[in-house]
N, C-alpha and C positions, 0 to 999 in steps of 0.2 A: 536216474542220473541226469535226463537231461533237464529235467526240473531245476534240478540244484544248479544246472551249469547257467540256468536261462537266470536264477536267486542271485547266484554270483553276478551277472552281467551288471545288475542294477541295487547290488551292495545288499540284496538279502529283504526280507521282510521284517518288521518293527525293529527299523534299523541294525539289526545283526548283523557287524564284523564277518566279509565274506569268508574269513577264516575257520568264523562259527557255527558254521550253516551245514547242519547235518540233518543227518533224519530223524533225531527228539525235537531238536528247532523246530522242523517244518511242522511237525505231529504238533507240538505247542503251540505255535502260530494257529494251525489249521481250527484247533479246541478253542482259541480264544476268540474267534473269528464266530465261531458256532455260538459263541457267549456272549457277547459284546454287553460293555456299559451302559447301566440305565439312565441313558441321558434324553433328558426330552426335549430332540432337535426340534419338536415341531413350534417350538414357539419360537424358532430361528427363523424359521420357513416363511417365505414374504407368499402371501396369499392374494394374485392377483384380480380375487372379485372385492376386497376390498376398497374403498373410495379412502385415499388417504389428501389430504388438503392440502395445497401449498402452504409452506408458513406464513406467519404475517410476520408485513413487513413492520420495524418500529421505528427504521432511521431511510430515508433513500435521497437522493440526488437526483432529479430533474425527474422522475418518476422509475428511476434502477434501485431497487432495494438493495442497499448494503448489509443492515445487521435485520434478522428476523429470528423466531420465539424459536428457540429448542437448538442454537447451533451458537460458535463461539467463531471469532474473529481476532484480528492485532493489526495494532494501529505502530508500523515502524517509523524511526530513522537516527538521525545522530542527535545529542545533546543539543538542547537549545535550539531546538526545530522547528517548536511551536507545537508538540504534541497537545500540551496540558492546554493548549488554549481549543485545539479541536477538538478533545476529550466535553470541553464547557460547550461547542458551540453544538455536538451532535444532543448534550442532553435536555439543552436548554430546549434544541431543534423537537426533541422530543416530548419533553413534559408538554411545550404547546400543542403540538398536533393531538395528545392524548390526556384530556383531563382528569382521566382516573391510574395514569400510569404513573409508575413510582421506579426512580434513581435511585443505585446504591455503587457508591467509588469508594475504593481501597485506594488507600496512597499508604505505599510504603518506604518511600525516598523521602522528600520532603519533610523540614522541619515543621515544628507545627504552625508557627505563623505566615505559611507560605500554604498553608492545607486551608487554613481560615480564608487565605484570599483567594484558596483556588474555587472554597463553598460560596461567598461571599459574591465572585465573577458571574456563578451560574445566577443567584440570585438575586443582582442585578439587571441580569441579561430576563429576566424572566419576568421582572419589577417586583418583586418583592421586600419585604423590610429584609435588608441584608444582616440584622442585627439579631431578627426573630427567626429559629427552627421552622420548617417545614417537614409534614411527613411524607412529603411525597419526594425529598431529596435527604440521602441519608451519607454524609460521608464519614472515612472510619479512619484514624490517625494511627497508623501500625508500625512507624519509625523503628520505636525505641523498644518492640517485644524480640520475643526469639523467633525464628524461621518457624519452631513447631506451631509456637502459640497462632502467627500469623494465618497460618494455615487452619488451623483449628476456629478459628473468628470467622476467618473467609468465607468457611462450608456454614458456620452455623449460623452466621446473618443470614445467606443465601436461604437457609431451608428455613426459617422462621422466619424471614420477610416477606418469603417471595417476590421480588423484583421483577419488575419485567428485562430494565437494562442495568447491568453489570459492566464499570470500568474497575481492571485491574493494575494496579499503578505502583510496581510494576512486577509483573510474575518472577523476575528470578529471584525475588526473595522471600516466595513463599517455598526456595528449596535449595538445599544445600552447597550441591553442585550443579552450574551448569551444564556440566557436561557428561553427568554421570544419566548413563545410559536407561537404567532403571529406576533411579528416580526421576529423572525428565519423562518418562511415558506414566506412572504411577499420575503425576501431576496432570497430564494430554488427559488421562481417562478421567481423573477427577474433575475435569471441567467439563469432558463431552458428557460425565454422566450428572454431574448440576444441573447444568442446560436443559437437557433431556425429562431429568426428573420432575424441574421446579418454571417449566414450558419459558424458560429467559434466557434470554440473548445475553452470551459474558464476550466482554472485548478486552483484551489482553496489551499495554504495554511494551515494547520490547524494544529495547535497544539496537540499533546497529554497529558495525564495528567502525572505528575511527580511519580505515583507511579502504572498507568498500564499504556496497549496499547491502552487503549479505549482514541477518541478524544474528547476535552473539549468540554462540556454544549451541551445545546440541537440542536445547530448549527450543532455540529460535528457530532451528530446522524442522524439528518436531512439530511446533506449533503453527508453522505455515502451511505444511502438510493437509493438517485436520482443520484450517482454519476457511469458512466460508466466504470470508473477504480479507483482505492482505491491505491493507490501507498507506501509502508511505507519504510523510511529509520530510519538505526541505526546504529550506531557505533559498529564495528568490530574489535576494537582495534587498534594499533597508527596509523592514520592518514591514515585508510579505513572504509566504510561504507558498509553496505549490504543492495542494495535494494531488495525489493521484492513484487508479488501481493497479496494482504492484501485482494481484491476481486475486478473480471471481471468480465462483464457481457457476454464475449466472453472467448476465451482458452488463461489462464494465462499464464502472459511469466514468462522463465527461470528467476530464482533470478540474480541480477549480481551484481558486487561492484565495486566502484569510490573509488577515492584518489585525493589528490593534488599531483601535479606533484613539483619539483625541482623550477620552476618559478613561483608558485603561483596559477595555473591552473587547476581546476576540469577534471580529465581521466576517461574512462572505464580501471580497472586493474582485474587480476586476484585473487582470495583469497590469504590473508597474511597464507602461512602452519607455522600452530602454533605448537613449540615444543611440545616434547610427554613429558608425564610425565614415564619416564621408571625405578626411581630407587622403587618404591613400589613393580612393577612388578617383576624386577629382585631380590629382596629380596625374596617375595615369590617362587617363584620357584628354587631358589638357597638351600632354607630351607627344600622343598618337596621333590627336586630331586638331592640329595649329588652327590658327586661325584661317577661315576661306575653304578648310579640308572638311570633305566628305567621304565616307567610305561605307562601300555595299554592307552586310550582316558578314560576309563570308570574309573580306579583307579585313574587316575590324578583329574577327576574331583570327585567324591568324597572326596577324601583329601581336596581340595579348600573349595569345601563347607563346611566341618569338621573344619578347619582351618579358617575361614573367618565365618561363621555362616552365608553362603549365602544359595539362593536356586539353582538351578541348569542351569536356562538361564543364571543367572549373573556368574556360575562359567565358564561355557563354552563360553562366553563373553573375558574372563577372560585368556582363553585360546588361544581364537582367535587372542586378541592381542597380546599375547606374543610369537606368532608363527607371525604376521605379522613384530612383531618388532626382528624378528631372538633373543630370549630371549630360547624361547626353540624350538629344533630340530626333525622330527619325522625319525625313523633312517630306514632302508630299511624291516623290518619288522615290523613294524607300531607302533615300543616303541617309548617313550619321553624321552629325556635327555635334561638336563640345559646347554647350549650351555655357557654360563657365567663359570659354573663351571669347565666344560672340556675344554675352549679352549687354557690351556696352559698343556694340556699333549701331550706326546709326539704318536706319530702314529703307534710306536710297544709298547704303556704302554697297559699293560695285560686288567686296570681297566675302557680301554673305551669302552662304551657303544654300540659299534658298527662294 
């Protein structure tokens, strides 16, 4: 009996309704125990004399490998982000470094004269006759089929090309719902075991939602889960994008930003330096520090904060920029003067501060 009480405590064995838990149970339990399934865990079993390799790398940033052979990634964010442009620059990035590797993109949003100009980008960017096929780039227009067929193209490019790199453009419509539970992981296993089988790196698509960063339905949660690298871009203002790692499973690369260049062509560029907001700044401290007025680090900020009803990181904030944007000066004995206010007096006027 205290068997059964200790079965009960923790709901029974092979799940048996504490209800159910008598003494044929436990005898049935105990015989199937003594029989177990022929299952052969042993090819489960990670065997640590074997030397297993890191993957290689096929795409990386500054030398952090992003996508590598046998694992799957996604590249998020909202419409009109500039995905499709960073989708051309990682493959382009690639076919150069590797002369015997070979591209294959699925587009399944886009109509087809927009699938032409997305093959068309890569192989420019690569110098190519953008007019004449390449087999080392193969893109597939899957618009206009159904969800099955799409699906069924996907896997059999994959296993009769062999690719090294795989964009997916874009996954939720190689499945019916996003949100249904078992067909979103059917799909997760279907890529981790492509990858796995055919040693190629597949990068996945995926929308975010129009009013966070989180990606759409239960797909997108799915797939960041299992996903090696999380990729997200966003608009940075006119006609740049910020990428950045959203999450690695290895040491995150540097965030970087793309643009379209002059002829139509997705670039690595540097950040757009966004003008400063300076006439708020300069108002305030013009009003603090009149003309002829000096004041220590500790009275200037106080005043800010008196004036501005801040606390005192945001006024020394406060400070900080208006001495990086030469607004105000600190003079050779460690006063403050408004550099706006004095800088039309003259260099023998009594009332300068310095």
């Amino acid at each position: 009996m205290a068997r059964i009480n200790a079965l009960e405590t923790f709901g029974g064995i092979n799940n048996h309704p504490p209800s159910q838990i008598t003494p044929e149970a436990i005898k049935a339990d105990a015989t199937s125990l003594q029989n177990p399934p022929s299952i052969d865990f042993d090819k489960y079993l990670i065997d640590l004399s074997d030397e297993v390799p890191e993957p290689i790398p096929l795409v990386s940033i500054s030398g952090d490998p992003l996508f590598t052979r046998g694992n799957i990634s996604c590249i998020t964010g909202k419409a009109k982000s500039r995905k499709s442009s960073l989708t051309a620059l990682f493959a382009s990035q690639f076919l150069n470094a590797d002369e015997d590797g070979n591209v294959v993109i699925f587009d399944t949003e886009q109509n087809l004269y927009y699938v032409h100009k997305t093959a068309r980008r890569i192989h420019r960017l690569m110098e190519w006759d953008e007019k004449q096929n390449d087999d080392r780039l193969r893109v597939f227009f899957l618009r206009e089929e159904t969800t099955e067929m799409r699906l069924e193209v996907f896997k059999e490019v994959i296993l009769r090309l062999r690719p090294a790199l795989v964009f997916l453009d874009g996954v939720r419509d190689i499945l019916k719902s996003i949100n249904n539970e078992e067909e979103c992981s059917a799909i997760i296993n279907i890529l981790l075991n492509l990858s796995s089988a055919t040693d190629c790196h597949i990068c996945a698509i995926i929308h975010e939602n129009p009013s966070s960063d989180k990606e759409r339905g239960w797909i997108g949660t799915e797939i960041v889960n299992k996903s090696e690298t999380v990729v997200s871009v966003a608009p940075d203002g006119d006609n740049i994008s910020v990428v950045s790692p959203k999450f690695c499973k290895g040491k995150p690369f540097e965030k970087f930003y793309i643009r379209t260049d002059a002829n139509g062509l997705p670039e690595y560029c540097d950040p757009k330096v966004k003008p400063k907001n300076t006439k708020k700044l300069t108002s305030l401290f013009s009003e603090i520090l009149p003309t002829g007025v000096t004041l220590s680090y500790g009275d200037l900020r106080s005043k800010i904060m008196d004036k501005r009803k801040i606390v005192d990181k945001s006024a020394e904030k406060n400070i900080q920029n208006a001495i990086e944007q030469s607004i105000i000066i600190k003079n050779n004995v460690g006063l403050y003067y408004s550099a706006e206010i004095n800088k039309n007096l003259s260099i023998d006027d009594e009332s300068l501060p310095f």
